[in-house]
ChimeraX commands (.cxc) that place a marker at each C-alpha (Angstrom):
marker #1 position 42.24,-151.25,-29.93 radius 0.5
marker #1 position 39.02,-149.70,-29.18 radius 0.5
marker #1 position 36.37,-147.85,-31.41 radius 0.5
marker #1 position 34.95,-146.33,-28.67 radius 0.5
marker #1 position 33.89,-142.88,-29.40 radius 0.5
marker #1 position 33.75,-140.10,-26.29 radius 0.5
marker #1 position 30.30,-139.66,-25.19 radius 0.5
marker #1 position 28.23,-136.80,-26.71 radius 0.5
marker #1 position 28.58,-133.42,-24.71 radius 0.5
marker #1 position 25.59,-132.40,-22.72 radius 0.5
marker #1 position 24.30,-129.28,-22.65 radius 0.5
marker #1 position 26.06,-128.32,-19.32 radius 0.5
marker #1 position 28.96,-129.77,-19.80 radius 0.5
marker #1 position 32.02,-127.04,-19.33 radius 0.5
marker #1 position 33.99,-126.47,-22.21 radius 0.5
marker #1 position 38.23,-125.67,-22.75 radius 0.5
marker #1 position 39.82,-122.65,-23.99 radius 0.5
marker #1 position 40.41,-124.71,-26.89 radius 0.5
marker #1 position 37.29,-126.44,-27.43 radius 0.5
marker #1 position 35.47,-122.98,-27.31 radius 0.5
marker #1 position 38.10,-121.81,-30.36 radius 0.5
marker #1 position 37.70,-124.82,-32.26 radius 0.5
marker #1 position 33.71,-124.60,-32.06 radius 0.5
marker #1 position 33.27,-120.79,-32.45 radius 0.5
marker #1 position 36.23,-120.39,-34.45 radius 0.5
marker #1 position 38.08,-117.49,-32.91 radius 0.5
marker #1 position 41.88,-117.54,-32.25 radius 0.5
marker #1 position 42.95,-117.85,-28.62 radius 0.5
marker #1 position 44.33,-114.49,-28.87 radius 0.5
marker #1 position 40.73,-113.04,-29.61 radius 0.5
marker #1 position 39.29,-115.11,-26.79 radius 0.5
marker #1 position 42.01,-114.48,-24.25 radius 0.5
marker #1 position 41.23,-110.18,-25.32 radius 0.5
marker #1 position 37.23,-110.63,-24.64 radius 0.5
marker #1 position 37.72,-112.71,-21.16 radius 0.5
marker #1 position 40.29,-110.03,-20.12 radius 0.5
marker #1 position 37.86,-107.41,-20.98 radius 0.5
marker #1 position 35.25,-107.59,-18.38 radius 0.5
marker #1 position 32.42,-105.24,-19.78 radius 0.5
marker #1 position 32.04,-108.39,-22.61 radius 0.5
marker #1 position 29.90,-109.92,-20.57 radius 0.5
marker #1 position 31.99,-113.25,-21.22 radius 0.5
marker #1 position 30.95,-115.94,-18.59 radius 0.5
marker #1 position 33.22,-116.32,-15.73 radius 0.5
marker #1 position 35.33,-119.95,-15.33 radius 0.5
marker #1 position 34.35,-122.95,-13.54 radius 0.5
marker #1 position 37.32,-124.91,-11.85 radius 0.5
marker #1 position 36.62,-128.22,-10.98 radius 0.5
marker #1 position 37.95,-129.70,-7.73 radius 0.5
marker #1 position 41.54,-130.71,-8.34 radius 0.5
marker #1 position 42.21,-129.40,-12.03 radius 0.5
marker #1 position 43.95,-126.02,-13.21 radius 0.5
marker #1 position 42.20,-125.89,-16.41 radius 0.5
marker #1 position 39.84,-123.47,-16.53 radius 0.5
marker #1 position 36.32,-124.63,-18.06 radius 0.5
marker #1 position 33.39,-122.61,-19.34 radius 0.5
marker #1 position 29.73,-122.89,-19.52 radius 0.5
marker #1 position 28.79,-124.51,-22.63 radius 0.5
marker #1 position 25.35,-122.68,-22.45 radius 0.5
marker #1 position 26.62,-119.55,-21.29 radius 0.5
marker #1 position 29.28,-119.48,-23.96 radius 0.5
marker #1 position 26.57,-120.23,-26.40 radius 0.5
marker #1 position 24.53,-117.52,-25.12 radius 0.5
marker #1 position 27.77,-114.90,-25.18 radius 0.5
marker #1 position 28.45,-115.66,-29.11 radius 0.5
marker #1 position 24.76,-115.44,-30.50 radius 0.5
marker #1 position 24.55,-112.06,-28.82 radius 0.5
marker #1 position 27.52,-111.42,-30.03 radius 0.5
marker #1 position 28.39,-112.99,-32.97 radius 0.5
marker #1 position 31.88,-112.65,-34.88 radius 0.5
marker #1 position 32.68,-109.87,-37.14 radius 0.5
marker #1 position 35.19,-110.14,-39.89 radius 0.5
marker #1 position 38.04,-107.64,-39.64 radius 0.5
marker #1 position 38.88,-105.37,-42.14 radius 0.5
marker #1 position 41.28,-106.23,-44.76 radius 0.5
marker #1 position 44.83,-104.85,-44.93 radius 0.5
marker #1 position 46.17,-106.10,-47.64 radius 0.5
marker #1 position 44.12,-104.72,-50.14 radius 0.5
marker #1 position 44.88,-100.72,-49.14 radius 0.5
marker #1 position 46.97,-98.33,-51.42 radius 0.5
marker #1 position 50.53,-98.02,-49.79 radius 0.5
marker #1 position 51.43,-94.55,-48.98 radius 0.5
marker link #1:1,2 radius 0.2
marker link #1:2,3 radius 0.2
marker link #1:3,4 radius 0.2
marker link #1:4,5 radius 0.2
marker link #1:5,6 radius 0.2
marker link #1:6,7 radius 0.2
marker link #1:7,8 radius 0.2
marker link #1:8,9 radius 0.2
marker link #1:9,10 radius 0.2
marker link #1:10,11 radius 0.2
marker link #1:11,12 radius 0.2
marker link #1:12,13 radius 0.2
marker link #1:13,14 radius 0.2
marker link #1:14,15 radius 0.2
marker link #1:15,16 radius 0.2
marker link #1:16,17 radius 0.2
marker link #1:17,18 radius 0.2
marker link #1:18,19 radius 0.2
marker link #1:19,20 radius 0.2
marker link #1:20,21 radius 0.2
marker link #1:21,22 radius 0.2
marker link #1:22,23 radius 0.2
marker link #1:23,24 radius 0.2
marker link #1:24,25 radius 0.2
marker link #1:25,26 radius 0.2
marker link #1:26,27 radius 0.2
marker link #1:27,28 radius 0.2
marker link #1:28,29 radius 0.2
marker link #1:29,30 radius 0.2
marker link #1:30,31 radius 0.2
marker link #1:31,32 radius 0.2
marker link #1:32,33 radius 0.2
marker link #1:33,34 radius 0.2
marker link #1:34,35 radius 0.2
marker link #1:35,36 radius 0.2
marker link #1:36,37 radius 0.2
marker link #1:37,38 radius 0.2
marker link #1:38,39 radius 0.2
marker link #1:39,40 radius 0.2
marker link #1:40,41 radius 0.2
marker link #1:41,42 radius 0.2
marker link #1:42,43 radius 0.2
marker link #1:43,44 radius 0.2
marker link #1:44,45 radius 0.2
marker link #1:45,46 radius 0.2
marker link #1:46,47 radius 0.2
marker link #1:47,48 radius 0.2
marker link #1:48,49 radius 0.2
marker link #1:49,50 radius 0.2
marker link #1:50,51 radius 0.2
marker link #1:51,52 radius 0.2
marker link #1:52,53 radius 0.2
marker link #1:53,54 radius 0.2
marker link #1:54,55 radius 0.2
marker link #1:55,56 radius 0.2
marker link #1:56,57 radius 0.2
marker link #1:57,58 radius 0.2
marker link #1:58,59 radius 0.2
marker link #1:59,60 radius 0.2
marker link #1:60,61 radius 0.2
marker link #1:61,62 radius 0.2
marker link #1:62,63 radius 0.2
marker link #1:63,64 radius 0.2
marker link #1:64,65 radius 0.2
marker link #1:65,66 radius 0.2
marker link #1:66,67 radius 0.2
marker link #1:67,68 radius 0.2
marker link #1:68,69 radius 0.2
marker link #1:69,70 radius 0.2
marker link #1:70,71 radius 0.2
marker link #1:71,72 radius 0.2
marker link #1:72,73 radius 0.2
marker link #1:73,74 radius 0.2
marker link #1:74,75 radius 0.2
marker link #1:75,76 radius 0.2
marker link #1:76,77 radius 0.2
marker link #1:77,78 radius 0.2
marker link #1:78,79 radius 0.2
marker link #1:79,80 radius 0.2
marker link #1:80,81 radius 0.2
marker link #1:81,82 radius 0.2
view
């Protein structure tokens, strides 16, 4: 058995679907609404040669969430039912 950890990610190295969730923490659901969207401004996908998993810019993703940064949703479950 090896304790061989994965080299660090570079800067440019394209990221998952669910790496991009995991690191930004937003649900695929909420990712999959603001790539659909196109006036987001989300970066478009990289495919690499051979793969069907799309990959993203890891500095263009970063660049997409500090501009625009998560917003809580409002809370339903504290309103008056009618």
């Amino acid at each position: 058995m090896s304790d061989e950890q994965p080299p660090p990610t570079s800067g440019d190295e394209p990221m998952t679907i669910a790496e991009i969730c995991a690191e930004y923490g937003v649900s695929r659901q909420t990712l999959h609404a603001i790539r659909a969207n196109r006036d987001t401004g989300f970066p478009a996908a990289v495919v690499a040669p051979g793969s069907t998993r799309s990959r993203y810019p890891r500095q263009a993703v970063a660049a997409y969430f500090e501009a625009n940064p998560k917003r809580p949703g409002r809370r339903t479950d504290l309103q008056k039912g009618e």
